[in-house]
C-alpha positions in Angstrom: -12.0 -25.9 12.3 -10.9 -25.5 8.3 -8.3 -27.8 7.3 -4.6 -26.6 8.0 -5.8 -23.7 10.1 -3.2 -21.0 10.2 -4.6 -17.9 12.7 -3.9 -14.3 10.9 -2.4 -11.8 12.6 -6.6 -10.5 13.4 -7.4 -13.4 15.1 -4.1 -13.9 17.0 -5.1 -10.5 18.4 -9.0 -11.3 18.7 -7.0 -14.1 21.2 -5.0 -12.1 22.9 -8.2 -9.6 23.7 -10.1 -12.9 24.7 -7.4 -14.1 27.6 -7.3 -10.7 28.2 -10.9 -10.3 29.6 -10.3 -13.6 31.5 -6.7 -12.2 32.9 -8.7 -9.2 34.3 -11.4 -11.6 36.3 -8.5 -13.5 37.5 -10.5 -16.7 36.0 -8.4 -19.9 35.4 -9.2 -21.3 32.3 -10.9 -24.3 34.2 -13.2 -21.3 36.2 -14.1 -19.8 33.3 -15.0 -22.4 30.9 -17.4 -24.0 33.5 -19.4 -20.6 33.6 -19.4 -20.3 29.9 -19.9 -23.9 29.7 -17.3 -24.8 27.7 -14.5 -27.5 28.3 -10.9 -25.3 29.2 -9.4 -27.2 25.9 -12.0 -24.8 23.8 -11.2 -22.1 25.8 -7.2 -22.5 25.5 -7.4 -22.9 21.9 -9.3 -19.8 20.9 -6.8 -17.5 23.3 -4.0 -19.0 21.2 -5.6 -18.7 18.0 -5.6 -22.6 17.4 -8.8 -22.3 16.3 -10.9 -19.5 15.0 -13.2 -18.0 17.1 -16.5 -18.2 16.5 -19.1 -14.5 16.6 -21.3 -16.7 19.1 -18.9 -18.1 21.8 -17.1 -14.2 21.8 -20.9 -12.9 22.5 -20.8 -15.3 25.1 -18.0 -15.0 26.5 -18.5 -11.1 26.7 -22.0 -12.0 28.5 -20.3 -14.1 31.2 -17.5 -11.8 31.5 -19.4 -9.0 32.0 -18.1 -7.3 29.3 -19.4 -3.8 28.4 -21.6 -4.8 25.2 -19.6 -2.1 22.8 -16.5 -3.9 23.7 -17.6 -7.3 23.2 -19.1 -5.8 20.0 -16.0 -4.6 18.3 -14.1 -7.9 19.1 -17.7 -9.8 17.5 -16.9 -7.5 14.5 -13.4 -8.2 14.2 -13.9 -11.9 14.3 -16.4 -12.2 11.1 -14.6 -9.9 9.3 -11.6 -12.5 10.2 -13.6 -15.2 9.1 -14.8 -13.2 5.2 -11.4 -12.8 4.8 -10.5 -16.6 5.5 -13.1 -17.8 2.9 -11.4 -15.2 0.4 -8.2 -16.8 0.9 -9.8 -19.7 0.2 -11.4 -19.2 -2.7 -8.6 -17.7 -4.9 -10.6 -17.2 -8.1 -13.0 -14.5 -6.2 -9.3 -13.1 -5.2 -8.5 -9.8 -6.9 -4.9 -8.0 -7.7 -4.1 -4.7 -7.5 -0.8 -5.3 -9.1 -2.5 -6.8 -12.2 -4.9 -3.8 -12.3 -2.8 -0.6 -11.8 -2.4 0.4 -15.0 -6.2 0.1 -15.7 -6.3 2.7 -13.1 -3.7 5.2 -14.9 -5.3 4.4 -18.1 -8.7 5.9 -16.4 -7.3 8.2 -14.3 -7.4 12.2 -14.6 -4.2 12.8 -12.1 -1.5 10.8 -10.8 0.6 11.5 -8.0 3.6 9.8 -7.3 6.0 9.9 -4.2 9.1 7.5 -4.4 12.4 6.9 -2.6 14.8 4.9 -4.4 13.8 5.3 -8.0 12.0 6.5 -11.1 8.5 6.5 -10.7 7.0 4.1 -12.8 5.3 6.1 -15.3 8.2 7.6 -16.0 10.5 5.1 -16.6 12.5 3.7 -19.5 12.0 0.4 -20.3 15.6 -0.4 -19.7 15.8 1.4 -16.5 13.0 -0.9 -15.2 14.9 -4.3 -16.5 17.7 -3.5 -15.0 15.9 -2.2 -11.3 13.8 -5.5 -11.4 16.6 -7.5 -13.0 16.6 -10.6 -9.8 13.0 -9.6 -9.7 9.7 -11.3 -10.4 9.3 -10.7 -14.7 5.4 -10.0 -14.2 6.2 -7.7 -12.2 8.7 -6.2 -14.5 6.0 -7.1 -17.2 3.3 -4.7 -15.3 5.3 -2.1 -15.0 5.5 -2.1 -18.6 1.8 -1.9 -19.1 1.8 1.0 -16.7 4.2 3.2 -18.7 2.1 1.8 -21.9 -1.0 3.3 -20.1 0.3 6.4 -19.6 2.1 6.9 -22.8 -1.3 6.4 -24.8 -2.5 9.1 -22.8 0.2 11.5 -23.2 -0.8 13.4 -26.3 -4.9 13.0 -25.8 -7.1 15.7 -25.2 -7.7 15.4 -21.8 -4.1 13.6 -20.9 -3.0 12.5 -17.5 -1.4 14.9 -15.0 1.6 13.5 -13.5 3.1 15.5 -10.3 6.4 13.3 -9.6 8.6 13.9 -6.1 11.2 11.8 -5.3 14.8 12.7 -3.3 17.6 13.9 -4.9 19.8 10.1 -4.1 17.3 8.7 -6.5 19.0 10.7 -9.3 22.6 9.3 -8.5 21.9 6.0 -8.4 22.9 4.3 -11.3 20.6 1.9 -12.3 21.9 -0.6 -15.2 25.1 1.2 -15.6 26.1 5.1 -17.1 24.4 4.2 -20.7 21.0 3.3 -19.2 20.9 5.6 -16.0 21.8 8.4 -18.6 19.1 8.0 -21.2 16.2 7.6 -17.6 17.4 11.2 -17.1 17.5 12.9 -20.3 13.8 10.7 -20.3 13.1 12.7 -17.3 14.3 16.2 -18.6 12.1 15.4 -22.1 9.0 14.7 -20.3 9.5 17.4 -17.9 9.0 19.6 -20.7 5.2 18.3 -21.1 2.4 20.9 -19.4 1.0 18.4 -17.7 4.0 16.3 -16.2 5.4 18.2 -13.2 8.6 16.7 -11.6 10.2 18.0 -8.4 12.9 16.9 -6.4 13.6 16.8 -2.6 17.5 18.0 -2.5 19.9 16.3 0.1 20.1 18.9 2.3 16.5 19.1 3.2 16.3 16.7 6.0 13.8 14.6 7.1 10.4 15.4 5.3 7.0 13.9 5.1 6.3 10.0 4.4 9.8 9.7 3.6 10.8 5.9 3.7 6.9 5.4 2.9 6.4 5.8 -1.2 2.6 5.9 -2.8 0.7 6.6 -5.8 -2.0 9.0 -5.4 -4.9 8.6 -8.2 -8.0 11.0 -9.4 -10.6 10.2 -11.5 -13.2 12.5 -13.5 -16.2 10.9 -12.1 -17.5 11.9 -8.6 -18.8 8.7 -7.8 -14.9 7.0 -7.9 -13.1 8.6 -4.9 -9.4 9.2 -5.3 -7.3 5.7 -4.9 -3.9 5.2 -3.2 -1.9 2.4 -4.4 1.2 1.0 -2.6 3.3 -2.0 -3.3 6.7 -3.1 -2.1 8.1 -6.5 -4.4 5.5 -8.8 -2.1 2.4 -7.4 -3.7 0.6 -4.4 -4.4 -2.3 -2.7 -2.3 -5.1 -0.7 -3.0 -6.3 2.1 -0.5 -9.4 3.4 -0.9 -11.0 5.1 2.5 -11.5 8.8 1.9 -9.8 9.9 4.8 -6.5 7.5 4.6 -6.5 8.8 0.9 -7.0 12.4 2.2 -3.7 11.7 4.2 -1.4 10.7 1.2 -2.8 14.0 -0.6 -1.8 16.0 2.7 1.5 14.4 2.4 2.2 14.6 -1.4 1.3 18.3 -0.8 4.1 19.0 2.3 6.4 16.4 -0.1 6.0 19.3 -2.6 6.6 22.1 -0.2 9.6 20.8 0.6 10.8 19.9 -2.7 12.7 22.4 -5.5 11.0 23.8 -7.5 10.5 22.4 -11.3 13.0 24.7 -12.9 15.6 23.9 -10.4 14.7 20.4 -10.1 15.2 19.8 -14.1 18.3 21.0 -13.2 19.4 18.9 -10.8 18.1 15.8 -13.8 20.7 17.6 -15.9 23.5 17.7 -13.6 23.4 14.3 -12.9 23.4 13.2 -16.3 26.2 15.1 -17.0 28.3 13.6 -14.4 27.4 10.2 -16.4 
């Protein structure tokens, strides 16, 4: 067992499926150990996740239990990818950030979409707005954000620049981040870059209801070359995430398209920025 072994949410389920086979035999653990030949302390502990269980004593325990073999198999599965993930975590040098690498990813990108719910995307954001959003927050993080409007910035006026397709609810706009002064210069920010061909900002108004993957923000990312598939990055103020399976990223572009459907369109959306600052 590795030193300070704390089970993962996997193998607490991998558990859970293991006293669940022996449950549906109506096996005590005593009965069951002495067919798998194991002692019922073993048995116990890999249930309860005390201990990680091992590929071998799941294939045998699917043998004994009579187990169809594509079930056993899946929970086999489960287990070493359990156990890769384990050695990751241990190895910390091998570890790699998302967080730390976004804005590598706008700086290669060809189009970025962004869905948010409570403020600016980053891309778009004045340096100020960010302090002040992130002010009891983490200053790398604050720090990476900065990198990311750098990233995108440098790309703004190059030949082939990056396509940003903002949507975010109208609330987003009245919330006054750092005070009148700084909430007022994000929006005239906004109404400049609006004005860019290849920045398209739309806004979801109040009265629209409930709409797609609201509560659920994401960054959508495209590349030029066919062999990088499109990435979808999500982060809340724990860490950031990567998604990279074609079909989940297939989903956030479903959503970002419906997110646009719903939303006003850019001329009356860029009014909306302009009311709002206005009132400030």
């Amino acid at each position: 067992m590795p030193k300070d072994f704390r089970a993962t949410a996997l193998e607490r389920a991998i558990g859970r499926q293991l006293a669940g086979w022996r449950d549906e035999r109506e096996l005590s653990l005593t009965e069951a150990g002495q067919r798998v030949g194991f002692s019922s302390a073993k048995l116990s502990m890999m249930e309860n996740a005390v201990q990680p269980s091992a590929a071998v004593d799941i294939m045998a325990l699917g043998y004994v239990y009579e187990v169809p073999t594509a079930q056993w198999q899946a929970v086999v599965l489960r287990a070493q990818y359990a156990e890769k993930l384990r050695k990751c975590a241990l190895a910390p040098e091998l570890n790699f950030d998302p967080a730390a690498d976004f804005a590598n990813l706008v700086f290669e990108a060809t189009v970025l979409r962004a869905f948010t719910t409570d403020l600016v995307p980053a891309v778009l954001q004045l340096a100020g707005y960010t302090d002040a959003a992130l002010q009891t927050d983490d200053p790398v993080r604050t720090a990476r954000l900065a990198m990311v409007r750098e990233a995108w910035s440098t790309r703004l006026h190059d030949k082939d620049p990056l396509a940003v397709q903002a949507v975010f609810p109208e609330s987003v706009l009245w919330q006054v981040v750092g005070g009148p002064r700084v909430m007022k210069a994000q929006l005239l920010h906004l109404m400049e870059v609006s004005e860019h061909p290849k920045v398209d900002v739309r806004i979801v108004p109040r009265g629209a209801g409930a709409y797609p993957a609201m509560g659920s923000p994401f960054t959508l990312l495209g590349f030029p070359h066919r062999q990088h598939n499109d990435v979808a990055y999500l982060e809340t103020f724990i860490k950031g995430e990567y998604v990279e399976d074609p079909g989940l990223t297939e989903q956030c572009a479903h959503r970002f398209a419906e997110l646009q459907r719903v939303a006003l369109g850019a001329g009356e959306s860029l009014e909306l920025v302009a009311e709002a600052a206005a009132e400030l």
